[in-house]
N, C-alpha and C positions, 0 to 999 in steps of 0.2 A: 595218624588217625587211630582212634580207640579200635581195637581189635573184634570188640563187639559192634559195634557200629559199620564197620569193615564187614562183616558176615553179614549185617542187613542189607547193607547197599548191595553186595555181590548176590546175596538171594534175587533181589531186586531184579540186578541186571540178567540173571538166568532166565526170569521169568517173561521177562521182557524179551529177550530172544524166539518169544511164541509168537512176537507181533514186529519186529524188526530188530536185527542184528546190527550190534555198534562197531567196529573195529577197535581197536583197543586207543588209537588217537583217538578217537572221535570220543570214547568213553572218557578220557581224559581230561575231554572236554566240558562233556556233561555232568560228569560227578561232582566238581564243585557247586553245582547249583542245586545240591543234592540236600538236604536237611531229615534229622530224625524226628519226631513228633511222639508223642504219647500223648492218650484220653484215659482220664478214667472213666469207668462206668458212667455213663446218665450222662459226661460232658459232650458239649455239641462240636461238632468239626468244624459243620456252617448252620446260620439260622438265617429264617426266615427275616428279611426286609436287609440284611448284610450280602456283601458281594462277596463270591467267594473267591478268594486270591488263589489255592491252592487245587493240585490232582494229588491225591494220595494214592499212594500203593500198600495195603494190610500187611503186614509180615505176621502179627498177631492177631486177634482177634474179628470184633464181628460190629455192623455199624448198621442200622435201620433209619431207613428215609420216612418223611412221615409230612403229613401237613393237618393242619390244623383247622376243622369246618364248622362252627357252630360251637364252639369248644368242644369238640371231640376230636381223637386223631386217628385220624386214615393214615394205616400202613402202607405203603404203596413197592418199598423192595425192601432187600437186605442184601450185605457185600458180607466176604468172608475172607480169611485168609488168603493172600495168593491173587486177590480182585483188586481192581481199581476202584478207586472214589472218588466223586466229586458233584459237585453241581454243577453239570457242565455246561448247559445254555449261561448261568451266570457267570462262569469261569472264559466262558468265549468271549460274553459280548460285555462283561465288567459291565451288569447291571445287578439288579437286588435279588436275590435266593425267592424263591415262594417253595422252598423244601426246609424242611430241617432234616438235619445229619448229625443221627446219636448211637454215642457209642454203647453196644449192650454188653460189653463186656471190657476189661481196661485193654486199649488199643495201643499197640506198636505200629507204624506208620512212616514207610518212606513218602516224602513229599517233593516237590519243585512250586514255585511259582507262577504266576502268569507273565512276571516280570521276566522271570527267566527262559523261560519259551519264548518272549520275543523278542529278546537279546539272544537266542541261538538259533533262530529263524531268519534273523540277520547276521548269522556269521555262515558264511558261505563255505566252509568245512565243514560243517554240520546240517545245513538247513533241511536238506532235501531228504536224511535221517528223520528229524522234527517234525517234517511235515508227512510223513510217513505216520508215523508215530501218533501224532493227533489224528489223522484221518481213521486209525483203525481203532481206536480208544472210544472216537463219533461212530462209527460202523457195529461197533459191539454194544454203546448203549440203546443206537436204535434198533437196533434186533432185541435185547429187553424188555426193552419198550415194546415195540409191536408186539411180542408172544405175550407180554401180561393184558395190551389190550384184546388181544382175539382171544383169549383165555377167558375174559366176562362176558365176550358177546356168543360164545358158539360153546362155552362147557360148564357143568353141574360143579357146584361146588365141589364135590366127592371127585368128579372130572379134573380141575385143579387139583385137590389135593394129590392125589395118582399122578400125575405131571409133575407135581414137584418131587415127589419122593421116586420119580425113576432118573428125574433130571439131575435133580440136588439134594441128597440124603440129608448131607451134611447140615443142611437147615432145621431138618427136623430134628437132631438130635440136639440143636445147640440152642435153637431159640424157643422163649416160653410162651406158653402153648395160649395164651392170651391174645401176642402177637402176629401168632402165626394166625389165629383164627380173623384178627382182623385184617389181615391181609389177604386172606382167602372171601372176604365179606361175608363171613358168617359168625356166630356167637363161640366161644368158649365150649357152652353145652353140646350145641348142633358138631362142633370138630370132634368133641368127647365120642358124638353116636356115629362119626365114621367112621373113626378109627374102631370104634368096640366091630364093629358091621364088615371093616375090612380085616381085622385080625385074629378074631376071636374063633377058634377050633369050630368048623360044619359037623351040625349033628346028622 
């Protein structure tokens, strides 16, 4: 195996020990079904009315969700290094995306299949690993989920923004400030006066 490609899978599998631990069989098992991926900027991972076959893992970069209303697009999250991705109601039930998944920056990308989950799902050295594994992947996106919904129903824009930069800095520093504003549901300008409002020296 490429040596570099070798260092992604292994970051991989480190990270991956935050949600369940493989033994080193069991990884032996897994890692063939292991592929590298790369986007460039602006390429999409999955789109909208495609089914999404893959879960990516970020090694590098950074990947914004988005849909599309009236031809405008609603931001709706962002992944980052070190996150999982996917469209994962389509990736369960192998039906059509209504997300698109774009990458804002050119993406390095560990992947697996759907195919391959449930070819290790049925191998009974591994399964009960697998299904570990997917339940806490569904467990983390619905907690996403939930805080960005009770984030519009119960806090000020200004309220989000303060939530993200104690939660996720890292967002604020990486992603432009266009689509940070529409993912907070507010303008460009309106982000520009709370940041001026939040950081600017009290007289």
């Amino acid at each position: 195996m490429d040596p570099q490609v070798k260092a992604h899978f292994d970051t991989f599998r480190f990270e991956l020990e935050k949600l369940v631990i493989f033994t080193n069989e069991e990884w032996a098992l897994f890692e063939p079904h292991l592929k590298l991926r790369r986007l460039k900027k602006k390429e999409l991972f999955t789109e909208v009315g495609n089914v999404c076959t893959e879960v990516g893992f970020i090694v590098s970069g950074s990947i914004r969700f988005y849909h599309v209303k009236d031809g405008q697009e609603i931001t709706n999250y962002f992944c980052l290094d070190n996150e999982f991705v996917s469209s994962y109601k389509s990736f369960l039930v192998q039906q059509p995306s209504n997300t698109y998944l774009q990458a804002l920056e050119d993406c390095t990308l560990v992947v697996f299949t759907y195919n391959s989950m449930q070819r290790l799902l049925d191998d009974p050295r591994i399964a009960l690993k697998m299904e570990r594994f997917g339940r806490k992947i569904a467990e983390y996106l619905i907690c996403c989920y939930e805080d960005r919904v009770l984030a519009f129903v119960v806090q000020t824009p200004e309220e989000r923004y303060m939530a993200l930069l104690n939660s996720n800095s890292r967002i604020l520093q990486r992603i432009p400030q266009h689509y940070l504003a529409n993912y907070l549901g507010i303008t460009p300008v309106s982000l520009s006066r709370i940041r001026k409002r939040m950081f600017e020296p009290a007289k």
